[in-house]
LUMNU-999176 format. One record per residue (C-alpha): residue number from 1; residue in three letters; x, y, z. Coordinates in Angstrom, 3 decimals. Layout:
! residues N
+-----+-----+----------+----------+----------+
:   k :   r :       xx :       yy :       zz :
+-----+-----+----------+----------+----------+
: NUM : Ala :        X :        Y :        Z :
...
+-----+-----+----------+----------+----------+
! end
This chain:
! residues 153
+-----+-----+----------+----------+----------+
:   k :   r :       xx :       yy :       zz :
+-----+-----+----------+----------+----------+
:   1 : Unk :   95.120 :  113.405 :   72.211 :
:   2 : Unk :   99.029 :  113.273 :   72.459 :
:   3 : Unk :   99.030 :  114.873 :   75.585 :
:   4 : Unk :   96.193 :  111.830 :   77.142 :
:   5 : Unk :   98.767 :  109.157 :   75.648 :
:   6 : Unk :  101.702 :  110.861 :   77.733 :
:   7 : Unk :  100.003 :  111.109 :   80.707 :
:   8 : Unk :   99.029 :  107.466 :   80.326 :
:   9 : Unk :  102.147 :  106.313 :   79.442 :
:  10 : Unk :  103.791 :  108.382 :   82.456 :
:  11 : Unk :  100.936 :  106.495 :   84.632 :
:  12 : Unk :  101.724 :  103.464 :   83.530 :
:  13 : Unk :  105.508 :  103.884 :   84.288 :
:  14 : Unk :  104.878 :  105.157 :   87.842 :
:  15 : Unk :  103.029 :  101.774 :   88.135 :
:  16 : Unk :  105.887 :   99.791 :   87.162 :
:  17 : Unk :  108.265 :  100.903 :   89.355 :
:  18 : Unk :  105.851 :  100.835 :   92.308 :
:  19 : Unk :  105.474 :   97.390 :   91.676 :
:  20 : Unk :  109.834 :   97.042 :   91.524 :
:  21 : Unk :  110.172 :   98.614 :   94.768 :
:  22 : Unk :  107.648 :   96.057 :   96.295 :
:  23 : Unk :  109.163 :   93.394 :   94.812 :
:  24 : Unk :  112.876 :   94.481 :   96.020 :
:  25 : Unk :  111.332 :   94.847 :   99.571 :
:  26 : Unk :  109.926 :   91.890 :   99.705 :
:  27 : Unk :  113.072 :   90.485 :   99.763 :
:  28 : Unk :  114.034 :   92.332 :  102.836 :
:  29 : Unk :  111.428 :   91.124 :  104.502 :
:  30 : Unk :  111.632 :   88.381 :  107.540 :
:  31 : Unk :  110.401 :   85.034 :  105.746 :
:  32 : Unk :  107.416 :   83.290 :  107.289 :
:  33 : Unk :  107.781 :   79.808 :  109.006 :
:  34 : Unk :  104.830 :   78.448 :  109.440 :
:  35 : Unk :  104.269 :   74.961 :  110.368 :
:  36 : Unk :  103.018 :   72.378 :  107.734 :
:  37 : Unk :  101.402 :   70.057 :  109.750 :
:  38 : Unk :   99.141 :   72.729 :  111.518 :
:  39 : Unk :   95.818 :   74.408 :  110.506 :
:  40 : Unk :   95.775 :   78.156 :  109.795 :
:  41 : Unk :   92.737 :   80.473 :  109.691 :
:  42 : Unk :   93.021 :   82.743 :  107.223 :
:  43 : Unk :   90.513 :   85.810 :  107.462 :
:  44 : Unk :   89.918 :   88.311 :  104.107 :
:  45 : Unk :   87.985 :   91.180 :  105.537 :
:  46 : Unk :   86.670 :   93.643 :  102.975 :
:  47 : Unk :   85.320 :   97.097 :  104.148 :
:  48 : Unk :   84.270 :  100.246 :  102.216 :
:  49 : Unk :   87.649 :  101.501 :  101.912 :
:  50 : Unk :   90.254 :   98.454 :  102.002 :
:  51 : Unk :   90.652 :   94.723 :  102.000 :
:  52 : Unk :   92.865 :   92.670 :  104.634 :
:  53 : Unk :   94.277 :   89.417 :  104.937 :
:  54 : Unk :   95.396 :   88.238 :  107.718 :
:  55 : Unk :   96.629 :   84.599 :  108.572 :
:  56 : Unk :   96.276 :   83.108 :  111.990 :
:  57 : Unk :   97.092 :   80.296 :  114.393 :
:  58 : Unk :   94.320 :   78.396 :  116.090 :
:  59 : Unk :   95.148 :   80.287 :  119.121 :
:  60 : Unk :   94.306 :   83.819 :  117.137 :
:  61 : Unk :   98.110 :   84.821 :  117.249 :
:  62 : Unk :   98.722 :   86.607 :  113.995 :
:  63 : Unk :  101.483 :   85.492 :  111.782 :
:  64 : Unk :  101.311 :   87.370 :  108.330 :
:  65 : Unk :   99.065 :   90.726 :  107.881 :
:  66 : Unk :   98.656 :   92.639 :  104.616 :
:  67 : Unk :   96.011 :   94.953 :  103.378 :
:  68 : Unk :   95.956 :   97.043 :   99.849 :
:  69 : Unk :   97.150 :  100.442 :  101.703 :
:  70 : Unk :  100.517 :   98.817 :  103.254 :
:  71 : Unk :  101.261 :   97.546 :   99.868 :
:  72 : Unk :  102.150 :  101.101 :   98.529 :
:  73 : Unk :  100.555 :  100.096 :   94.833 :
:  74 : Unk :   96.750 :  101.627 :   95.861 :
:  75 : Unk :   96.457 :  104.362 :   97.679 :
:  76 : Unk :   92.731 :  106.148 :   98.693 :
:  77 : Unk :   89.811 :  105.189 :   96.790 :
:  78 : Unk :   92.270 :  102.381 :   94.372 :
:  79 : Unk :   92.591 :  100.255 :   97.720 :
:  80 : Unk :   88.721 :   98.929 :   97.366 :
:  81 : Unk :   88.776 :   97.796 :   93.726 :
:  82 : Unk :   89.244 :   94.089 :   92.040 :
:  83 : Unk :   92.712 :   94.819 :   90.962 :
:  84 : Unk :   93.812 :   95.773 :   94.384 :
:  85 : Unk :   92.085 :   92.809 :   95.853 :
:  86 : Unk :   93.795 :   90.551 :   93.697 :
:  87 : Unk :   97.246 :   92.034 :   93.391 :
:  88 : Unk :   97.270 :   91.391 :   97.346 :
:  89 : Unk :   96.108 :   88.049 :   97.055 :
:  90 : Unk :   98.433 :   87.033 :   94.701 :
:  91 : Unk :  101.351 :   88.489 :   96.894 :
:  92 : Unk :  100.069 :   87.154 :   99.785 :
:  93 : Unk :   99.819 :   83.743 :   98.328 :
:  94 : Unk :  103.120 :   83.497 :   96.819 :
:  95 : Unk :  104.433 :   83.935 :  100.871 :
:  96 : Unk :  102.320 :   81.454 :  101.792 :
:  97 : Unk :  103.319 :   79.054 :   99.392 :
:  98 : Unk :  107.174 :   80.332 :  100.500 :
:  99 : Unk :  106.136 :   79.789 :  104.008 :
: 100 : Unk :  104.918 :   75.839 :  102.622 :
: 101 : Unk :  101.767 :   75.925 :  105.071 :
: 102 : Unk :   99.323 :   73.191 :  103.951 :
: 103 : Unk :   96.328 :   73.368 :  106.253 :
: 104 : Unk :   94.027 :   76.445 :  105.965 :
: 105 : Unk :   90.705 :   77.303 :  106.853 :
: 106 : Unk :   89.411 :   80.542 :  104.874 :
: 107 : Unk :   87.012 :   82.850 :  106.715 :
: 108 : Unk :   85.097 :   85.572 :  103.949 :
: 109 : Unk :   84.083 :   88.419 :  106.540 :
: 110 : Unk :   82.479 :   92.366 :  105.101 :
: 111 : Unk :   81.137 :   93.189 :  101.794 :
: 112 : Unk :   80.513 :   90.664 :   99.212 :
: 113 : Unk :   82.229 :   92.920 :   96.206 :
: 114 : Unk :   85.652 :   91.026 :   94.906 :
: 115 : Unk :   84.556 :   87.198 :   96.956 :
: 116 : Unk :   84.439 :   85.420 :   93.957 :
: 117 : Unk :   87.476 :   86.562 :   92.546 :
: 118 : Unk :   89.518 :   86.028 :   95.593 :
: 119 : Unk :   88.100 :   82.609 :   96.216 :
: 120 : Unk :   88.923 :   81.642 :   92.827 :
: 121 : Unk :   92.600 :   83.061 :   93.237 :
: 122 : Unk :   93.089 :   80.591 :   96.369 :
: 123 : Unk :   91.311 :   77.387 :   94.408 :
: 124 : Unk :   93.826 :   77.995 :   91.168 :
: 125 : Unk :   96.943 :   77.228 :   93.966 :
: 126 : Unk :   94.593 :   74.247 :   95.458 :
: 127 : Unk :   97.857 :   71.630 :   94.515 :
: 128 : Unk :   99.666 :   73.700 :   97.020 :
: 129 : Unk :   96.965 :   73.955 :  100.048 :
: 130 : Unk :   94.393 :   71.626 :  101.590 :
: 131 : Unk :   91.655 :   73.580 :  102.495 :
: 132 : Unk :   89.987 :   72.285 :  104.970 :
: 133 : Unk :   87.014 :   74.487 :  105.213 :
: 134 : Unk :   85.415 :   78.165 :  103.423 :
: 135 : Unk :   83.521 :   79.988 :  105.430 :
: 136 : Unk :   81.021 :   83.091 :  104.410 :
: 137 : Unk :   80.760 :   85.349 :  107.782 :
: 138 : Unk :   78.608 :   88.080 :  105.899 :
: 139 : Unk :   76.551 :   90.691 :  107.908 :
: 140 : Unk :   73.249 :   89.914 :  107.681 :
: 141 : Unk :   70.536 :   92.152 :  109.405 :
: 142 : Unk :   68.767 :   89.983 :  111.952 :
: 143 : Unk :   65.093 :   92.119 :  110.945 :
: 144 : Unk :   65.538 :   91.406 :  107.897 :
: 145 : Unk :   65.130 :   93.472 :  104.969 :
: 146 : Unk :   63.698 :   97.158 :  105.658 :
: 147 : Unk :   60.153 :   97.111 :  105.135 :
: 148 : Unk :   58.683 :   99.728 :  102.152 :
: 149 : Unk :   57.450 :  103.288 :  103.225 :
: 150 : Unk :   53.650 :  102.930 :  103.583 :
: 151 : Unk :   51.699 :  105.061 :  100.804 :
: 152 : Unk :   49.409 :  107.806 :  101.729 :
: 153 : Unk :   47.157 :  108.899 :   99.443 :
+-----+-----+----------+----------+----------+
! end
């Protein structure tokens, strides 16, 4: 029982100063400029493994990219979870707010696990942003759904 608590407490520490490091690097970091009387696309793909964000110009030139593995907080199977998808939202809404962008269009692409959550995350900074537009690219099978096995009897 003593020994779990450690361990936990040891977990919990490691977590910390991952998320020190990040913050000291982001520092280091180039700051965005971004223009505030333009529109930006931004796209959150979500795949079976990760989750990107990635902010573009009308043009499709990229200007910010981030995804839960280059953060250095989740690392294998942690990098598709809510926590992850949020920690990276939050982080990569804070440099968007930084950047003082105004104008976005928001384009939901991949598996429909954290959407919700994400979307919500982007509404609760709505004083900062104008959306102009949310858009739900999901992959839907053109067939349709499969159709049941046929019973022999």
């Amino acid at each position: 029982m003593e020994r779990r608590k450690a361990e936990r407490k040891k977990r919990k520490l490691l977590y910390e100063k991952k998320i020190e490091l990040i913050k000291k690097n982001r520092s280091r970091h180039k700051r965005l400029i971004l223009s505030t009387t333009d529109t930006y696309v931004i796209y959150i793909t979500s795949t079976m493994n990760n989750i990107f964000y990635n902010i573009t110009d009308f043009q499709g030139n990229t200007k910010l990219s981030m995804s839960a593995g280059t953060s250095k907080l989740f690392t294998n199977t942690r990098k598709h979870t809510k926590a992850a998808a949020l920690e990276i939202g939050k982080i990569f809404v804070e440099k968007l707010i930084a950047a003082k962008a105004q104008n976005f269009i928001v384009i939901l692409r991949g598996i429909k696990y954290w959407r919700k959550k994400v979307i919500r995350l982007f509404v609760k900074r709505k004083k900062h942003f104008n959306f102009v537009a949310f858009f739900d690219d999901a992959i839907v099978p053109f067939n349709g759904c499969r159709r049941q096995k046929h019973r022999r009897l």
